[in-house]
KEZA-788333 format. One record per residue: residue number from 0; x, y, z of N, C-alpha, C in turn. Coordinates in steps of 0.2 Angstrom, whole numbers. Example, Ala and Ser with C-alpha at 12.3 -4.5 7.8 and 13.67 -1.06 7.14 Angstrom:
! KEZA-788333
- 0, 66, -28, 39, 62, -22, 39, 66, -16, 39
- 1, 64, -11, 35, 68, -5, 36, 64, 0, 39
END
This chain:
! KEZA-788333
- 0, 35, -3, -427, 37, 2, -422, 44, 3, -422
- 1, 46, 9, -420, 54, 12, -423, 58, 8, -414
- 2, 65, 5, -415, 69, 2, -413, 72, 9, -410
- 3, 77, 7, -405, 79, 12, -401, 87, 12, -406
- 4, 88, 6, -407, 94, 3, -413, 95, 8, -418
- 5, 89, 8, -420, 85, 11, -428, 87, 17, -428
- 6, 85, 22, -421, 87, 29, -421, 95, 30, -419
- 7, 97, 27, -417, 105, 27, -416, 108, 27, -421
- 8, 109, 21, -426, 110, 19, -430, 109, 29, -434
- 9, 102, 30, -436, 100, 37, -439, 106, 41, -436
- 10, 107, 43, -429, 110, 47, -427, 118, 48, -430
- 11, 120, 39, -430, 127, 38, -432, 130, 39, -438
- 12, 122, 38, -444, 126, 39, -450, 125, 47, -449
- 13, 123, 50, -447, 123, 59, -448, 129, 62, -444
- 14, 130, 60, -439, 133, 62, -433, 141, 57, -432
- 15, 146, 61, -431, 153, 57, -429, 152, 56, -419
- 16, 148, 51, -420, 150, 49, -411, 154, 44, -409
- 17, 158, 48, -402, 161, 43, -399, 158, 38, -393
- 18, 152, 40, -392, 148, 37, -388, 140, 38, -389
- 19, 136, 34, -389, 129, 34, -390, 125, 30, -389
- 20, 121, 32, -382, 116, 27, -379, 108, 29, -383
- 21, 103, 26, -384, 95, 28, -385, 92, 22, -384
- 22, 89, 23, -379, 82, 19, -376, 77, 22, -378
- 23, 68, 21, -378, 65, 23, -381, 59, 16, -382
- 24, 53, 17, -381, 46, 14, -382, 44, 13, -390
- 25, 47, 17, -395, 44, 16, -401, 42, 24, -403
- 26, 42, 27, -399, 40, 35, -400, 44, 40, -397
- 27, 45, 39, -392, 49, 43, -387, 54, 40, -386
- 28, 59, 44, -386, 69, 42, -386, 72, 46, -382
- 29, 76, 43, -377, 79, 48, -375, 86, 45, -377
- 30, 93, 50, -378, 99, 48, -378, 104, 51, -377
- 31, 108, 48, -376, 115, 52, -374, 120, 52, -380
- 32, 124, 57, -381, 127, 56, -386, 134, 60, -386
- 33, 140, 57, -385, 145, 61, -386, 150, 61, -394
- 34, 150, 68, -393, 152, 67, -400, 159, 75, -401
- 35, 163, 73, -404, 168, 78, -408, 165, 83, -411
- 36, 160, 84, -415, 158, 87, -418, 153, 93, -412
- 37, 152, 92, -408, 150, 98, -403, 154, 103, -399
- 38, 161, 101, -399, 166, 106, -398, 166, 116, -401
- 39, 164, 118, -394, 163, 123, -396, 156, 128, -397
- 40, 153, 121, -397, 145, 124, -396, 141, 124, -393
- 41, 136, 129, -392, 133, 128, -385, 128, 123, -385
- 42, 124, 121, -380, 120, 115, -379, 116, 116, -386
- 43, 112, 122, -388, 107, 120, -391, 110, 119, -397
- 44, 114, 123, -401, 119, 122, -407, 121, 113, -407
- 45, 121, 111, -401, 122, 104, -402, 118, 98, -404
- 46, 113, 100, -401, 107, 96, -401, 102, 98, -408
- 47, 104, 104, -410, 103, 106, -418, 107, 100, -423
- 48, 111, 99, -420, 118, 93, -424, 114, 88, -426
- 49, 110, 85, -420, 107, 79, -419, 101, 80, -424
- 50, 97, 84, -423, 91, 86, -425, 94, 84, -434
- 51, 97, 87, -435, 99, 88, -442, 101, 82, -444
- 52, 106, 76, -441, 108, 70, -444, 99, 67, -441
- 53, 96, 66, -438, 89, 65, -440, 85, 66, -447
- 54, 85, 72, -449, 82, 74, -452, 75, 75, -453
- 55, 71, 74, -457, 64, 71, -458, 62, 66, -454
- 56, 65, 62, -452, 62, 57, -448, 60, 60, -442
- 57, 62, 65, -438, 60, 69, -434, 53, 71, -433
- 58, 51, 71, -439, 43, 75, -441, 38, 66, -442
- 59, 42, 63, -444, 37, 57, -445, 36, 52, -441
- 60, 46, 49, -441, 45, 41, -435, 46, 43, -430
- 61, 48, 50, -428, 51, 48, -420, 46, 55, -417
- 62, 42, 54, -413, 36, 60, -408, 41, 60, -405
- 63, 47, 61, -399, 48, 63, -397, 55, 61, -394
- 64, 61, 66, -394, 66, 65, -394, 70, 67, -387
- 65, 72, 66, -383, 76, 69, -375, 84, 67, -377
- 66, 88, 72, -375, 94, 70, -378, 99, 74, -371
- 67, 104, 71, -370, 111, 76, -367, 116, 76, -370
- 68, 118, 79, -373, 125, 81, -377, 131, 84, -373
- 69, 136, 79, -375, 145, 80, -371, 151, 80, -378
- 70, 155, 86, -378, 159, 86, -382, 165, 78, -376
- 71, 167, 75, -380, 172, 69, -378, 175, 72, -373
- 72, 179, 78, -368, 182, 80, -364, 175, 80, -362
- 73, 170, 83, -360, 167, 84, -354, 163, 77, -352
- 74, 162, 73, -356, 160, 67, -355, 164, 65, -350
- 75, 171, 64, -350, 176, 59, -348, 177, 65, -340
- 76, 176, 71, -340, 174, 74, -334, 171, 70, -329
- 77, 162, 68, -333, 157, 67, -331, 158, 61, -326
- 78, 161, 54, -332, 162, 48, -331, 167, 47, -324
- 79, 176, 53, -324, 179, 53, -318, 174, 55, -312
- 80, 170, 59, -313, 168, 63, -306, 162, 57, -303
- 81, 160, 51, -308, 154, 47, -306, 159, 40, -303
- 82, 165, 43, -302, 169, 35, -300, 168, 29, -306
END
């Protein structure tokens, strides 16, 4: 059964993040991910980011994937406005 580590880890070697949570049962993941590299793009050009530092594994070990994506400034939005 695939680790929530296991997928992060996938994410990280593909993706430049400054911040990256995933929970997940062994099939379904949900994660957060803030990263540099989304500057600029709109949500779903972001989450195409992701997709692609997955790559194949998307089609075999992971059924299904939930994500929110923050270029590094609107993270730090997020985080001041949640005190």
């Amino acid at each position: 059964m695939l680790q929530a580590d296991t997928v992060k880890g996938y994410i990280e070697a593909g993706l430049q993040c400054d911040h990256i949570e995933v929970e997940g049962d062994g099939q379904h993941f949900y994660a957060t991910i803030v990263s540099p590299e989304f500057r600029g793009l709109m949500t779903l050009k972001q989450q195409q980011k992701v997709y692609a530092a997955l790559g194949e594994r998307m089609k075999s070990e992971i059924h299904a994937l939930s994500m929110k994506t923050y270029t590094p400034e609107k993270w730090l939005e997020i985080k001041a406005s949640n005190g």
